[in-house]
DSSP file (Angstrom, degrees, kcal/mol; ACC not computed):
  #  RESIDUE AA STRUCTURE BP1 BP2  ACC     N-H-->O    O-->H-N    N-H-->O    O-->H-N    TCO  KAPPA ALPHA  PHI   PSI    X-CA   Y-CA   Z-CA
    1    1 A X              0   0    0      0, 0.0     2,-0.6     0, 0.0     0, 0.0   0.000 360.0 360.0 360.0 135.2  -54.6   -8.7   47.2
    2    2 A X        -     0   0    0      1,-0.0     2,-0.5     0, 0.0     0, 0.0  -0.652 360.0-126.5-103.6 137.1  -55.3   -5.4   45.7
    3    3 A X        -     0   0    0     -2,-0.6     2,-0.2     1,-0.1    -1,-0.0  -0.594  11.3-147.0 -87.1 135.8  -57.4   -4.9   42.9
    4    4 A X        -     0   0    0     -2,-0.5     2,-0.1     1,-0.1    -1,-0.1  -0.592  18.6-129.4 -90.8 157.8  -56.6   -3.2   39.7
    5    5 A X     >  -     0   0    0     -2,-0.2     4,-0.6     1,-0.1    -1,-0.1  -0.363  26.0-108.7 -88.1-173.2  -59.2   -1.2   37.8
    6    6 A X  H  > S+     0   0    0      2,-0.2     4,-1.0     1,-0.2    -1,-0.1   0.818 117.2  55.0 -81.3 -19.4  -59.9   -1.6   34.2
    7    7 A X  H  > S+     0   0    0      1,-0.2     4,-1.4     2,-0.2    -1,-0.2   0.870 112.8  42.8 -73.8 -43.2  -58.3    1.9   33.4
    8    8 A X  H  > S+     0   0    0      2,-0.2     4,-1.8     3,-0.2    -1,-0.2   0.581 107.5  57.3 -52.0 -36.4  -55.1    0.9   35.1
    9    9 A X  H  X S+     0   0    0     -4,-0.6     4,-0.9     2,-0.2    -2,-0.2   0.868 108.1  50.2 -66.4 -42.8  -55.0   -2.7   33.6
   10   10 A X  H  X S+     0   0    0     -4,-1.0     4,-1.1     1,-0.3     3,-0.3   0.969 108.0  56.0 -64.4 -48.2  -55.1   -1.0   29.7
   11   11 A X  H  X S+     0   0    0     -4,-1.4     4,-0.8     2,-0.3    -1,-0.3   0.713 106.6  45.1 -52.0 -43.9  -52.3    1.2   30.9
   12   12 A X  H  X S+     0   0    0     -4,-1.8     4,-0.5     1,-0.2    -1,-0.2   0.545 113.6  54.4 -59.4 -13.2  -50.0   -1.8   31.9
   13   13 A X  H  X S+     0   0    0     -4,-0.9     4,-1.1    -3,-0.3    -2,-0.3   0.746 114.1  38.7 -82.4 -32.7  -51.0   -3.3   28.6
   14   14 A X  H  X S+     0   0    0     -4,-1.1     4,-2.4     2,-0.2    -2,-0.2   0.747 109.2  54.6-100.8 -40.7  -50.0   -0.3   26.8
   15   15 A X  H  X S+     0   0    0     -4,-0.8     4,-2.0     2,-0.2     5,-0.3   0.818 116.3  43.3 -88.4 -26.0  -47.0    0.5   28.6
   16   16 A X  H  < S+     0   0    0     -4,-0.5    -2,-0.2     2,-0.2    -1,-0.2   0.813 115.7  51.9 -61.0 -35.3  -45.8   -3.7   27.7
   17   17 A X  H  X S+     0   0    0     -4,-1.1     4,-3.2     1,-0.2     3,-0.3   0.965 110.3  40.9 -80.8 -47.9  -46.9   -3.2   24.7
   18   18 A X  H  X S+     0   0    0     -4,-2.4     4,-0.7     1,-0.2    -2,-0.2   0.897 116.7  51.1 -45.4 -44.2  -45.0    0.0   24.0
   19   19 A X  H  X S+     0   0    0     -4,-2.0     4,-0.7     1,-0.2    -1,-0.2   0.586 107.1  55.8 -77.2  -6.1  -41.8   -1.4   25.8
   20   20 A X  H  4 S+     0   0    0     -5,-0.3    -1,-0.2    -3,-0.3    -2,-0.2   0.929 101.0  54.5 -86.2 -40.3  -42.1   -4.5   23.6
   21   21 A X  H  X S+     0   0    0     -4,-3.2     4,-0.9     2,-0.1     5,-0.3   0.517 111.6  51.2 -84.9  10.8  -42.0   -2.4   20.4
   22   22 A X  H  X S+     0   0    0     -4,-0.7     4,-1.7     1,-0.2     2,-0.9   0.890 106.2  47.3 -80.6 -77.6  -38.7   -0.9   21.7
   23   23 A X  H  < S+     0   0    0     -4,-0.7     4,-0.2     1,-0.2    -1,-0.2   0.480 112.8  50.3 -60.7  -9.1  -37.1   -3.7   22.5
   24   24 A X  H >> S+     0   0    0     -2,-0.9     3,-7.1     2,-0.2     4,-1.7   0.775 113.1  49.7 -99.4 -74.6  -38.1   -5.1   18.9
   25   25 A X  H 3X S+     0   0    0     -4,-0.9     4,-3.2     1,-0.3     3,-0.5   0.771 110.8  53.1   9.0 -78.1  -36.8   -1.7   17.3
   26   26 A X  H 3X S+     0   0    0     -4,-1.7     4,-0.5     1,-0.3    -1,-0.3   0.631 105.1  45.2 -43.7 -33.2  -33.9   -2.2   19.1
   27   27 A X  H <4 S+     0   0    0     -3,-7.1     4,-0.4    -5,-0.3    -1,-0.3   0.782 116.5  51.0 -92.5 -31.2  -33.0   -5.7   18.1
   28   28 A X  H >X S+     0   0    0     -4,-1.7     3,-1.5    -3,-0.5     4,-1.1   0.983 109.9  50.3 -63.8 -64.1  -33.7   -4.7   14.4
   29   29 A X  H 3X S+     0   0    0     -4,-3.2     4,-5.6     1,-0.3    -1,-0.2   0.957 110.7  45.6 -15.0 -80.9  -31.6   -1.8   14.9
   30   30 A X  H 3< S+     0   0    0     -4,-0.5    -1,-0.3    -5,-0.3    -2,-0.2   0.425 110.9  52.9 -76.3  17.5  -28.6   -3.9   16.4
   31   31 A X  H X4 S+     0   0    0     -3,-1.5     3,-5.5    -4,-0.4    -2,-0.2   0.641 108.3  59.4 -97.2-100.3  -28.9   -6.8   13.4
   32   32 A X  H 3X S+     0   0    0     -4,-1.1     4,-1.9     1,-0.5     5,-0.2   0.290 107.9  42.2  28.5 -83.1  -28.6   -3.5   11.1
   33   33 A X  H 3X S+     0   0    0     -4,-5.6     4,-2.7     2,-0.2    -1,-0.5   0.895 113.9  45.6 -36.8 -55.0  -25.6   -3.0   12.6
   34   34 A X  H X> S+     0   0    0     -3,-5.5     3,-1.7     2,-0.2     4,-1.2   0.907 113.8  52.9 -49.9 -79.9  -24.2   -6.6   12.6
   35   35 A X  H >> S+     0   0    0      1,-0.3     3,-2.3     2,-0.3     4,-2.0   0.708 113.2  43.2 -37.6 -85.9  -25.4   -6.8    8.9
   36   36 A X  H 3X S+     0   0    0     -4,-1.9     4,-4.0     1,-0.3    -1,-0.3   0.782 117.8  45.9 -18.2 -60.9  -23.3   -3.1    8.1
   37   37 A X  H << S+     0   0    0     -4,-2.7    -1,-0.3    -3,-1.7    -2,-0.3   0.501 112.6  51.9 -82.6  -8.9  -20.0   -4.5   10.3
   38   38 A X  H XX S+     0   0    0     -3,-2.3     4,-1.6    -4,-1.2     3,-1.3   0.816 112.1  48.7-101.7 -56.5  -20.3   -8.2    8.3
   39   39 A X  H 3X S+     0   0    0     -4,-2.0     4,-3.2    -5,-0.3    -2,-0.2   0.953 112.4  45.2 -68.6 -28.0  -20.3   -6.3    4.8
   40   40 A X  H 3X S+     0   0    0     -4,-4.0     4,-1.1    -5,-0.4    -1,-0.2   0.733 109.6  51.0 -95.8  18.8  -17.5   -4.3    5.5
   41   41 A X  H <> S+     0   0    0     -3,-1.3     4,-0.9     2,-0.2    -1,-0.2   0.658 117.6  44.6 -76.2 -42.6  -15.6   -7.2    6.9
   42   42 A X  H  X S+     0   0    0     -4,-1.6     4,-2.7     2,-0.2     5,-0.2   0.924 113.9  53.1 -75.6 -66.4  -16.7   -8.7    3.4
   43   43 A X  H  < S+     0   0    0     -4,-3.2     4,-0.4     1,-0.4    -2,-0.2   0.809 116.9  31.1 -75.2 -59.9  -15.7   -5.5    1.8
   44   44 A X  H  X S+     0   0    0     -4,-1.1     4,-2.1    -5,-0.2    -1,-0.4   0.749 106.5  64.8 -61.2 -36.8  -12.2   -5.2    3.1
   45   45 A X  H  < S+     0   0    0     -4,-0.9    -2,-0.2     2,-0.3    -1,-0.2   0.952 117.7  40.3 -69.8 -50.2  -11.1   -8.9    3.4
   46   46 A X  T  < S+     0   0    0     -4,-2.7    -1,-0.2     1,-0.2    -2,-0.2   0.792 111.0  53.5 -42.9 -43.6  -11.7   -8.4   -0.7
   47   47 A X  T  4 S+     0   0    0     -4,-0.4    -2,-0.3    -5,-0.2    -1,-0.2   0.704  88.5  87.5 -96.2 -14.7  -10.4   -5.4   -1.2
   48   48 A X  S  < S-     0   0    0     -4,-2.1     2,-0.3    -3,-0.2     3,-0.1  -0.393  78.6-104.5 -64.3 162.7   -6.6   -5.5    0.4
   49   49 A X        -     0   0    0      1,-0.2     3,-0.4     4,-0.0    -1,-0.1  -0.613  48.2 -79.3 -69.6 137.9   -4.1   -6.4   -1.2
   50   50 A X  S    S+     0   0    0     -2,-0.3    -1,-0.2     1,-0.2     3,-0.1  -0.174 110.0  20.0 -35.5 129.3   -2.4  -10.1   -0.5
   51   51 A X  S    S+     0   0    0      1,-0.2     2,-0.4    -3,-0.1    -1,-0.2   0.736  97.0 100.5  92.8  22.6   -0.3  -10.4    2.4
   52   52 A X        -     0   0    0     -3,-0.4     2,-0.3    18,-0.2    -1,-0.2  -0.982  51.7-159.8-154.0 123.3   -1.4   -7.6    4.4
   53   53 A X  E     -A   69   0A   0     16,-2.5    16,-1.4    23,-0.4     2,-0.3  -0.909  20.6-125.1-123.4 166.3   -4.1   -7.9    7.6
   54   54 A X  E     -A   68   0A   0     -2,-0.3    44,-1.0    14,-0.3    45,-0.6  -0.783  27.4-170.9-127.8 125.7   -6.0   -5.3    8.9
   55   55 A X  E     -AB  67  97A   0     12,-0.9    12,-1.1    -2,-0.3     2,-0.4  -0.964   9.4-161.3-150.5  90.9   -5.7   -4.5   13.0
   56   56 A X  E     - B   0  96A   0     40,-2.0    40,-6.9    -2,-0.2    10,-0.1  -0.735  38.4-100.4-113.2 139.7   -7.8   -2.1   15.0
   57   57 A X  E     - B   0  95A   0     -2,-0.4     2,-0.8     8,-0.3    38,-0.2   0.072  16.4-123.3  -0.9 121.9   -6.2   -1.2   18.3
   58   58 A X        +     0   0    0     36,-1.1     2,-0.5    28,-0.2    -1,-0.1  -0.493  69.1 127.8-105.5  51.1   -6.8   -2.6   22.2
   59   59 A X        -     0   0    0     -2,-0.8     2,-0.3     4,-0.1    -3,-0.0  -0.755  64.5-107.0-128.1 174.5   -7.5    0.5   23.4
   60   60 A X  S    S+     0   0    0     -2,-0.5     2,-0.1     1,-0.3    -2,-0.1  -0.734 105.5  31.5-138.7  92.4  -10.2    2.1   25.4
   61   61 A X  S    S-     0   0    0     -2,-0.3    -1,-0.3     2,-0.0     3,-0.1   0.040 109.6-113.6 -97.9 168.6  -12.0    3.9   23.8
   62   62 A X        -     0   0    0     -2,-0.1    -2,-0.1     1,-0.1    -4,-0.1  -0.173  29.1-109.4 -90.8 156.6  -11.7    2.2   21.0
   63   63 A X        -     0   0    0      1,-0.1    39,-0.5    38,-0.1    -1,-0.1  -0.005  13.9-134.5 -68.4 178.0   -9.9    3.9   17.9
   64   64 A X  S    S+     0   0    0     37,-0.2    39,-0.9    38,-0.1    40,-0.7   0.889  82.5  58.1 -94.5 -52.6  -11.8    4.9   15.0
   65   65 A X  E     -d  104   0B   0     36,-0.2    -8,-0.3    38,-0.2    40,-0.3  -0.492  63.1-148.2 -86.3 146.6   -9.1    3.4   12.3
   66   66 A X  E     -d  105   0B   0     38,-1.7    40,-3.2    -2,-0.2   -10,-0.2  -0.813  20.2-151.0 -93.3 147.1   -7.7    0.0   11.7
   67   67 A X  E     -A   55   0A   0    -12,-1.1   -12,-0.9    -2,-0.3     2,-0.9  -0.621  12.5-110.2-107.7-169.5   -4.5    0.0   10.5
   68   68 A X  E     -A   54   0A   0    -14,-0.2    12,-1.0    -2,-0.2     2,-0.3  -0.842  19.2-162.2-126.3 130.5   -2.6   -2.7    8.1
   69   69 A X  E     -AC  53  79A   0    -16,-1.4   -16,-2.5    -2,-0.9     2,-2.2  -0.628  19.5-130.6 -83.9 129.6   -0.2   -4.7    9.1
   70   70 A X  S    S+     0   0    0      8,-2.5     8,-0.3    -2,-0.3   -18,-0.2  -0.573  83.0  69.3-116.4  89.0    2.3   -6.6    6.4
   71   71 A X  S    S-     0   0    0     -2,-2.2     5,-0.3     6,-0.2     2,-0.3  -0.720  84.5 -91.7-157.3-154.6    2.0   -9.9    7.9
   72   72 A X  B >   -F   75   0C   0      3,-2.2     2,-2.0    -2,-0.2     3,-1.3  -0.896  47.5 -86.8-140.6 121.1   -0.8  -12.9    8.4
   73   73 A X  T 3  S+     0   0    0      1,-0.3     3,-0.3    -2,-0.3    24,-0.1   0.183 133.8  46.7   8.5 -48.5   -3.6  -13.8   11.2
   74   74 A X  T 3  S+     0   0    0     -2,-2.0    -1,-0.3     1,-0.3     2,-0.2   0.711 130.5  14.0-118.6 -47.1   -0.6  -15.7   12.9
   75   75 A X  B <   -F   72   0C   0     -3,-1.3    -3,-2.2     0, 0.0    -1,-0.3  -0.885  58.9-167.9-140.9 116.3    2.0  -12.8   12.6
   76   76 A X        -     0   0    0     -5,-0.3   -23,-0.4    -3,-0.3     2,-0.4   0.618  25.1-168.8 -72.0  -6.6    1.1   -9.5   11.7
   77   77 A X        -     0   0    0     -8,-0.1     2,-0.3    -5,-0.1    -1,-0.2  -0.463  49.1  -3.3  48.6-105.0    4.6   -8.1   11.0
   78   78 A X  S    S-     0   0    0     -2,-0.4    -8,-2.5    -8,-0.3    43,-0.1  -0.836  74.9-120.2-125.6 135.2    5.6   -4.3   10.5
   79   79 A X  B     -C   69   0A   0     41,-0.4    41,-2.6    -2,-0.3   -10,-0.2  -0.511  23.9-122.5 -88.5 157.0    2.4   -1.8   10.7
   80   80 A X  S    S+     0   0    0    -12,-1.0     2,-0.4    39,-0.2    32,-0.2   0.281  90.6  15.5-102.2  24.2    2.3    0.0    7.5
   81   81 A X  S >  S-     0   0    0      1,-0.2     3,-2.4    39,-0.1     4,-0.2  -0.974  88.9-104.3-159.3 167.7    2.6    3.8    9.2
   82   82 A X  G >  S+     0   0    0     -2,-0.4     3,-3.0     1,-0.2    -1,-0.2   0.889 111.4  71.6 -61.2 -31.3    3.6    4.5   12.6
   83   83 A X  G 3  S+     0   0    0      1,-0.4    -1,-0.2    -3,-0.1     7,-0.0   0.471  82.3  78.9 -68.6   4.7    0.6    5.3   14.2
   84   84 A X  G <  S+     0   0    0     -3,-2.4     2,-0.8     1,-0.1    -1,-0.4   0.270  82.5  75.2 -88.1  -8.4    0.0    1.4   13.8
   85   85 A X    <   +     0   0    0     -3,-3.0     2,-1.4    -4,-0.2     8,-0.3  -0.800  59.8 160.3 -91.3  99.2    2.6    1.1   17.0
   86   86 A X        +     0   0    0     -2,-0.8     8,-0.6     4,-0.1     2,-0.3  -0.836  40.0  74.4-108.5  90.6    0.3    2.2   19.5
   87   87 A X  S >  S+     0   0    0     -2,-1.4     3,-2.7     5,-0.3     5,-0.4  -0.844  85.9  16.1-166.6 171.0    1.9    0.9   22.5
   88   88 A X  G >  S-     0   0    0     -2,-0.3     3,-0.7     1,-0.2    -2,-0.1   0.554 129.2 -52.9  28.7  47.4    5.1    1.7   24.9
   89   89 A X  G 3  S-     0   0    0      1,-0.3    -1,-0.2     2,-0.1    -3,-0.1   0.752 117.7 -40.2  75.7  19.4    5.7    5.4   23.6
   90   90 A X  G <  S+     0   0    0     -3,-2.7    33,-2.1    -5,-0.2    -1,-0.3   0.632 120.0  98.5 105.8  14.7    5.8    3.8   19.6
   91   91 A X  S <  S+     0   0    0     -3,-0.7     2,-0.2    -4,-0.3    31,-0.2   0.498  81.5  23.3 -98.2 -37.3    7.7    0.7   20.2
   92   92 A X        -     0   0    0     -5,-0.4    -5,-0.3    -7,-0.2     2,-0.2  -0.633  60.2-153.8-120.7-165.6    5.1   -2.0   20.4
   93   93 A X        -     0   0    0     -8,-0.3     2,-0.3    -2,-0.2    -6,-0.2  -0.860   5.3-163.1-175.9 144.1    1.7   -2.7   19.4
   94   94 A X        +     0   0    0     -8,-0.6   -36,-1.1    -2,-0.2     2,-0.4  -0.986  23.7 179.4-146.5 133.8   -1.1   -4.7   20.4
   95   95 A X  E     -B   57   0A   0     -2,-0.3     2,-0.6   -38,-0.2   -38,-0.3  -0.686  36.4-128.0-125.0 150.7   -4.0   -5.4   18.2
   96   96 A X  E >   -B   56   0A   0    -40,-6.9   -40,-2.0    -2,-0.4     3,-0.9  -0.939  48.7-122.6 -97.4 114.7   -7.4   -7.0   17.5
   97   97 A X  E 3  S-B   55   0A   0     -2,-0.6   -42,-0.2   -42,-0.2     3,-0.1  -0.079  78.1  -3.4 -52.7 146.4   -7.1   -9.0   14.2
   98   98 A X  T 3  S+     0   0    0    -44,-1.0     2,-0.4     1,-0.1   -43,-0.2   0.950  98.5 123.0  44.7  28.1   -8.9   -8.7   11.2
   99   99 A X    <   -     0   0    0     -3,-0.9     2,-0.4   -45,-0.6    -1,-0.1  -0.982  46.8-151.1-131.0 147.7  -11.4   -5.8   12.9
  100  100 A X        -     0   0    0     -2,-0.4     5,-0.2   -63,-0.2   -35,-0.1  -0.919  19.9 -99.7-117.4 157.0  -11.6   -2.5   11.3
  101  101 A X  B >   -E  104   0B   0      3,-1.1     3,-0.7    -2,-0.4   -37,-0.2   0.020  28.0-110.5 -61.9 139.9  -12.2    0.4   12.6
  102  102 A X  T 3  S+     0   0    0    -39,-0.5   -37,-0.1     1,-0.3   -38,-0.1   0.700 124.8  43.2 -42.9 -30.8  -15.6    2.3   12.7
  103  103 A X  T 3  S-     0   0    0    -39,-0.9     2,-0.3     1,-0.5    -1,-0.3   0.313 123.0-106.4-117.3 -21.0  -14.3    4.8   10.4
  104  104 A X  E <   -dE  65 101B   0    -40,-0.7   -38,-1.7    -3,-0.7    -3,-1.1  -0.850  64.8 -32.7 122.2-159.1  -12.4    1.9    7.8
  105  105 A X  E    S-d   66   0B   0     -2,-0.3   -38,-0.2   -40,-0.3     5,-0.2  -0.871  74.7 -83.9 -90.9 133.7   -8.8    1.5    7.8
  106  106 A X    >>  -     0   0    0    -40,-3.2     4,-0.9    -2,-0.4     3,-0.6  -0.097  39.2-145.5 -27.7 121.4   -6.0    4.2    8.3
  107  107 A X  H 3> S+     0   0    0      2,-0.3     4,-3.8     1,-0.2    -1,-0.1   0.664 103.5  57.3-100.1 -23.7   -5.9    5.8    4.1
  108  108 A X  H 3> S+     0   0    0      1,-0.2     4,-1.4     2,-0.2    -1,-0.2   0.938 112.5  47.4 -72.1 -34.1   -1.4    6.4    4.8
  109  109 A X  H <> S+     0   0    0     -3,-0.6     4,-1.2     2,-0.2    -2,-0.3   0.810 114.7  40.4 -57.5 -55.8   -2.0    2.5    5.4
  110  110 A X  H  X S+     0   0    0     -4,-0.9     4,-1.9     2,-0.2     5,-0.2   0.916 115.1  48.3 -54.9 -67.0   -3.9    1.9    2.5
  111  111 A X  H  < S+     0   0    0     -4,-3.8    -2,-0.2     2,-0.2    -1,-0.2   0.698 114.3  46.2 -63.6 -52.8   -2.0    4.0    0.1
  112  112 A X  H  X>S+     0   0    0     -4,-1.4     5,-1.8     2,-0.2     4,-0.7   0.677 106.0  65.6 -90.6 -37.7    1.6    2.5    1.2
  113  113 A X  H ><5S+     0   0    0     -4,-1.2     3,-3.9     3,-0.2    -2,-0.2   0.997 108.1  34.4 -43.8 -84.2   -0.1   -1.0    1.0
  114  114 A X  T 3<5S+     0   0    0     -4,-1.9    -2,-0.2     1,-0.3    -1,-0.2   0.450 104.7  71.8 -80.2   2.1   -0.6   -0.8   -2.9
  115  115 A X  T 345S-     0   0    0     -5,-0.2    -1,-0.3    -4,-0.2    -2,-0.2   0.584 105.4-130.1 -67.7 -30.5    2.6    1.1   -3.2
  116  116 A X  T <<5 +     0   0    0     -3,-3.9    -3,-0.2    -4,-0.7    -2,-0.2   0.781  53.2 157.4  78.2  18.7    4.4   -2.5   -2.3
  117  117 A X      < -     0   0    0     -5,-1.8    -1,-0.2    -4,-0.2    -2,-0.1  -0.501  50.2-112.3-108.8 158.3    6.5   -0.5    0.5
  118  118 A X        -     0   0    0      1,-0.2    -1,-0.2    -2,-0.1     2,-0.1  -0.132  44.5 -89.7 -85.3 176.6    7.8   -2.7    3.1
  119  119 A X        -     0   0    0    -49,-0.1     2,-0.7     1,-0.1   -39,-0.2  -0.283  49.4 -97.2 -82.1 159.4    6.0   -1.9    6.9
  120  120 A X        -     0   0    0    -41,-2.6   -41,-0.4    -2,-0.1   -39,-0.1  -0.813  28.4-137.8-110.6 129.6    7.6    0.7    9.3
  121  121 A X        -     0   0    0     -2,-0.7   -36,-0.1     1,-0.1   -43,-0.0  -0.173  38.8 -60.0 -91.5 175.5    9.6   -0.2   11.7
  122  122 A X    >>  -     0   0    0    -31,-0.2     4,-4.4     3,-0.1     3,-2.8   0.413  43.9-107.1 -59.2 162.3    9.4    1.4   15.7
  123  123 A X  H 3> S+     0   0    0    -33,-2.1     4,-0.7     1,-0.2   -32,-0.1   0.912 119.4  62.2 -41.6 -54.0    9.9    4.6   16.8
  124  124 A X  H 34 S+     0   0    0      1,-0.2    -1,-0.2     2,-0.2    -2,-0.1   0.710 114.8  37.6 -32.9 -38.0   13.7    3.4   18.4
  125  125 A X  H X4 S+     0   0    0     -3,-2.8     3,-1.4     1,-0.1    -1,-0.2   0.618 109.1  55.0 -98.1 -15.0   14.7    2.6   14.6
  126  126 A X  H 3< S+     0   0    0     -4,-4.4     3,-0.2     1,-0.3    -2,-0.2   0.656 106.2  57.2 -90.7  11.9   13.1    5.4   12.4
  127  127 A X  T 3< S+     0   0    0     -4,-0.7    -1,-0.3    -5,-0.5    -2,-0.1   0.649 109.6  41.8-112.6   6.9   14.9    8.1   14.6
  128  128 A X  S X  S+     0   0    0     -3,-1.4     3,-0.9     3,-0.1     2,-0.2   0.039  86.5 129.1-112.1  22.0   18.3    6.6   14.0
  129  129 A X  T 3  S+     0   0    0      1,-0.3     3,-0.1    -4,-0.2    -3,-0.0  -0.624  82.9   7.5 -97.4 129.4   17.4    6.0    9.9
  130  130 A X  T 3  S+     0   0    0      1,-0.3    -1,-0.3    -2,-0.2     2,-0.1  -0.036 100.9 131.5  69.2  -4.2   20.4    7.7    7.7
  131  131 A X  S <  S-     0   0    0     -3,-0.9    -1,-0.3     2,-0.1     5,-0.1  -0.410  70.6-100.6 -64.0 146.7   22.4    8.3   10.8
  132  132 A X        -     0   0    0     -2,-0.1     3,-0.2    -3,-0.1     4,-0.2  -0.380  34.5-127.2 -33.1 123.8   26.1    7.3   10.8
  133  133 A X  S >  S+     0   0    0      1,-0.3     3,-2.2     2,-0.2     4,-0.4   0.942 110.0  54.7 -44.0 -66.8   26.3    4.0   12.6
  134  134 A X  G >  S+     0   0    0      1,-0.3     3,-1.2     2,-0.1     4,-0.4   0.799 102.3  62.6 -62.5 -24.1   28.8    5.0   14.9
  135  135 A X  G >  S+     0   0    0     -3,-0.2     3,-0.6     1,-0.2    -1,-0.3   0.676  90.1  63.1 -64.8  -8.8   26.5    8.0   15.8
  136  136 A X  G <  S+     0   0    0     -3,-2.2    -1,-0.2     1,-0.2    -2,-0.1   0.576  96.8  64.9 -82.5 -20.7   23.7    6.0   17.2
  137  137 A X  G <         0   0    0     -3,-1.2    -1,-0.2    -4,-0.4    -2,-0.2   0.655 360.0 360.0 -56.3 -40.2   26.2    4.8   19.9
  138  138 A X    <         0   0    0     -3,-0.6    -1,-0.2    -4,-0.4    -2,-0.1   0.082 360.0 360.0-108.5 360.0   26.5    7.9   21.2
């Protein structure tokens, strides 16, 4: 078995100790965080309007905005701007419920929300909107 000195012993003490107040830092840090992402879960949940749930994006990495959706936990309904159909070239969308975005929720979202305006529907429908029926055939 090899023997440590005493100068070498202080120095593993020091470097444990040091690694110990990271790690404490660190946990403090990441409650911080929790504690921040809980009020503005709080914030929002308050601050929408009825009938309207908030949706961040499955994507990787993940987006900055949530957008709002004019639906409920169960069915989310119609995004309220397009970029809330993030899927299959603007046609679908696939969400995490009730999480917001680093950055909040989307403002066009927000704004159209407390407007009362109905959700927007997929890219397929808003690019035939005021055509002539029979032109959409075509």
């Amino acid at each position: 078995m090899t023997e440590i000195t005493t100068e070498q012993a202080v120095k593993h003490l020091d470097y444990l100790l040091k690694a110990n107040r990271a790690q404490e830092r660190e946990r403090k840090r990441d409650k911080k965080i929790a504690d921040a992402e809980s009020a503005n879960r709080e914030f929002y949940s308050r601050m929408l309007p009825k009938g309207y749930i908030a949706g961040l994006g499955r994507d990787y990495p993940h987006p900055r905005l949530a957008h709002l959706y004019k639906g409920d936990i169960d069915d989310p309904g119609l995004p309220m701007c397009k970029r809330g159909w993030n899927r299959d070239n603007g046609t679908s969308y696939s969400i995490w419920r009730n999480n917001y975005g680093r950055d909040g929720i989307c403002t066009v979202c927000v704004k159209r929300a407390f407007k009362g305006l109905d959700g927007v529907k997929p890219k397929e429908y808003q690019d035939y909107e005021g055509m002539d029926p029979e032109e959409k055939d075509k």
